[in-house]
N, C-alpha and C positions, 0 to 999 in steps of 0.2 A: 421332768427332765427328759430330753429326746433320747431315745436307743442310739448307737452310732448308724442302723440302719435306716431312721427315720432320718437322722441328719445328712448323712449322703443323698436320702431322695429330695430333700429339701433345696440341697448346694446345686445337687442337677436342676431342679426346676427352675431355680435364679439365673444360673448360667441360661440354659435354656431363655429365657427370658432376656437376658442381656444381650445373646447373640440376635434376637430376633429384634433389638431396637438397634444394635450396630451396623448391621451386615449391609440394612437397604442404606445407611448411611453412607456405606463406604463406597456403594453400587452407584449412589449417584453425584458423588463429588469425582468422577475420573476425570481426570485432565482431558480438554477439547484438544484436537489438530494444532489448533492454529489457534495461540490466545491472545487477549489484548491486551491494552497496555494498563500497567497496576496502576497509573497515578492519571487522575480524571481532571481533564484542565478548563477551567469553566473560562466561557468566553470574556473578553472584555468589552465593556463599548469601545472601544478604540481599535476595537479587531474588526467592528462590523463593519461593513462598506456598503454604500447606495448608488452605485452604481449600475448599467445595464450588463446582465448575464444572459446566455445562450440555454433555449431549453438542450437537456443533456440528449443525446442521437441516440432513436430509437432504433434504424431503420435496418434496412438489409448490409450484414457483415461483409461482404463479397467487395462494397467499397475500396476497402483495407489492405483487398487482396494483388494489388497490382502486379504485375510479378517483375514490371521493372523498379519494385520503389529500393530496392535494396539498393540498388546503385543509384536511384535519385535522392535518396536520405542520405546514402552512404554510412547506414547503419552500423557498420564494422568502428567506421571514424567516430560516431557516436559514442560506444562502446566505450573503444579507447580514452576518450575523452572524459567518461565517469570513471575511470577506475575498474570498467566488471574486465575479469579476469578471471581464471580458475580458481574456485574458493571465496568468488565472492558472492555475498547475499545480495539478491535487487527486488525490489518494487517495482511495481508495472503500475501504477494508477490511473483509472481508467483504462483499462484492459482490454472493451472491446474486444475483438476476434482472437484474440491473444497472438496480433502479430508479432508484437515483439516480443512479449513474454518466452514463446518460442528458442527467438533467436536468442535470448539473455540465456536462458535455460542450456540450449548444448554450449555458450561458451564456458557457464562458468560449472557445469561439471557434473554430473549425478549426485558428488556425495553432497555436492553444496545444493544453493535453493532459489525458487523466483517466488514470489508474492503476486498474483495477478486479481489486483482490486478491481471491482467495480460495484455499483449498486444496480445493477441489472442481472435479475439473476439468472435471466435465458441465456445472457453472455456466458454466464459463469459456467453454466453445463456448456455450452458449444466449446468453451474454454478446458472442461475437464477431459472430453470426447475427445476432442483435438490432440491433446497430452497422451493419451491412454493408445491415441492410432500413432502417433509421431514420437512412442515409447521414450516419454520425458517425464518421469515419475518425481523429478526434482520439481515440477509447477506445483505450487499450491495454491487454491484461490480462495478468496475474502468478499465476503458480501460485506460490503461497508457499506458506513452512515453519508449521507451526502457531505457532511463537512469533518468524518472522522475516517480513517482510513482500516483502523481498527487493525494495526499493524503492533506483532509485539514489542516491547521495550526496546530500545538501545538493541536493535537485532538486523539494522538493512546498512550495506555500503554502501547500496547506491539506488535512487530514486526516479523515476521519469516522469512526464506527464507529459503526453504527447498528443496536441491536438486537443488540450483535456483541458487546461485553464481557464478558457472564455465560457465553460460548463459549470463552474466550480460557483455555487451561490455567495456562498461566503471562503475564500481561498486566504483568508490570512487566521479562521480559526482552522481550517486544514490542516496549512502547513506546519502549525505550532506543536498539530497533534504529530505530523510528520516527522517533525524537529527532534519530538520524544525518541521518536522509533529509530533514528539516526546511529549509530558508531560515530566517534570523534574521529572527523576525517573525511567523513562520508558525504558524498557528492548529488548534488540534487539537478536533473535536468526538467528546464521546459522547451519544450518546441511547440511553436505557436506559429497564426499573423496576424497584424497587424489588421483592428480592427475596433469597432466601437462598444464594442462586450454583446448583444446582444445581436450579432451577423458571423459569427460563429468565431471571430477574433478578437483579439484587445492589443492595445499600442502595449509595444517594446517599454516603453518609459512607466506604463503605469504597473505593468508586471514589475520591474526591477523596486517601484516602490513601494507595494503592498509585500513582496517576498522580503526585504529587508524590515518591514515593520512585522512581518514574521520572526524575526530572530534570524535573519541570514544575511551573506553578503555578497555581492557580484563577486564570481570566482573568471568568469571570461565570456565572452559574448562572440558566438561567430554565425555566419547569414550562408555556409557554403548547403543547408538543408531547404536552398529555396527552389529548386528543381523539384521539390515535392509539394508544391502548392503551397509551401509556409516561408517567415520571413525570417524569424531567429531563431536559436537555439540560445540558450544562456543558461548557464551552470551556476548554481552557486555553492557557498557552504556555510555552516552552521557558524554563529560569530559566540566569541570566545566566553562571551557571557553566561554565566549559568540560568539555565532555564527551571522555574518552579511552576510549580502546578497550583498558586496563585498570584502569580506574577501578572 
């Protein structure tokens, strides 16, 4: 039978022993920044499409940078148009230069937040450099999957993809993943032109039918963002169906 002395040295060495199988446990389950979404939505055939797509733009950022486009997009009516407002959560997909992530960032406030996706990860730093000079600590950015946006759950109000869709390979398992990441309510824009998918736009009619076989519906369509070299803008929103992650 143990002494009480031998048995306390014994309790220490187990514990001892327990902490040291715990501790790197708990060191590397911390929660990431910025996490994705818990339900993994496997594509459909019915989701795929074979049509022509635009390789996604590598080039020099400065494009982006016009400094009259605020007033030729009219950005502001954009805006308003999704819903961002003080307090609300937005999506920037394809993010590029983070021109608009910017502008979405001071409207909707410090304590709230922008998502600035892309899958180009030299954007992503000229994106976080940007933020950090133009002290907007509300940008967060996402290196996403080309057809996942890797946005958390049921966590954005409002969505854009500007100039982004005719890049998108497959844009109706994106959106689906987008749909997840959505708030009830929450407002999805494209601004596009009118083109054959693979000349850096796609027609107005074949967007509105691939987003609604996405799970969404024409919320409103207006053309006054063609002084920016594109042709619609069209808004939708998420249709009242519940969406599963094998649907």
């Amino acid at each position: 039978m143990l002494s009480p002395a031998q048995l306390f040295s014994c309790i220490q060495r187990i514990a001892l022993l327990f902490g040291l199988l715990v501790i790197p446990s708990v060191a590397f389950t911390k929660s990431p920044v910025v996490s994705v979404p818990s339900r993994a939505l496997q594509p459909r055939s019915t989701d795929i499409i074979h049509r022509p797509t635009s390789q996604p733009y590598t080039g020099d950022l400065s494009v982006f940078e016009d400094p009259k486009r605020d007033q030729k997009l009219q950005v502001n009516r954009v805006m308003d148009l999704l819903g961002i407002h003080t307090g609300s959560v937005v999506a920037d997909i394809g993010a590029g230069s983070g021109w608009f992530s910017v502008r979405a960032a001071r409207r909707v406030g410090s304590t709230s937040r922008v998502y600035a996706v892309d899958i180009n990860p030299s954007y992503l730093r000229y994106i976080r450099d940007r933020a950090q000079k133009e002290k907007l600590p509300n940008i967060r950015t996402i290196l996403s999957k080309s057809d996942d946006p890797l946005l958390p759950s049921k966590s954005v109000d409002a969505v854009l993809l500007m100039k982004t869709y005719h890049e998108a390979a497959q844009p109706i398992v994106l959106l689906r993943h987008v749909r997840v990441a959505m708030h009830r309510g929450a407002r999805l824009g494209i601004i596009d032109r009118n083109g054959r998918g693979d000349d850096h736009g796609v027609n107005r009619d074949v967007v509105i039918g691939e987003v609604q076989r996405a799970g969404f519906v024409l919320a409103a369509d207006h053309n006054f963002v063609k002084p920016d070299g594109v042709d619609y803008f069209l808004i939708f929103e998420p249709s009242v169906a519940k969406l599963t992650a094998t649907e």
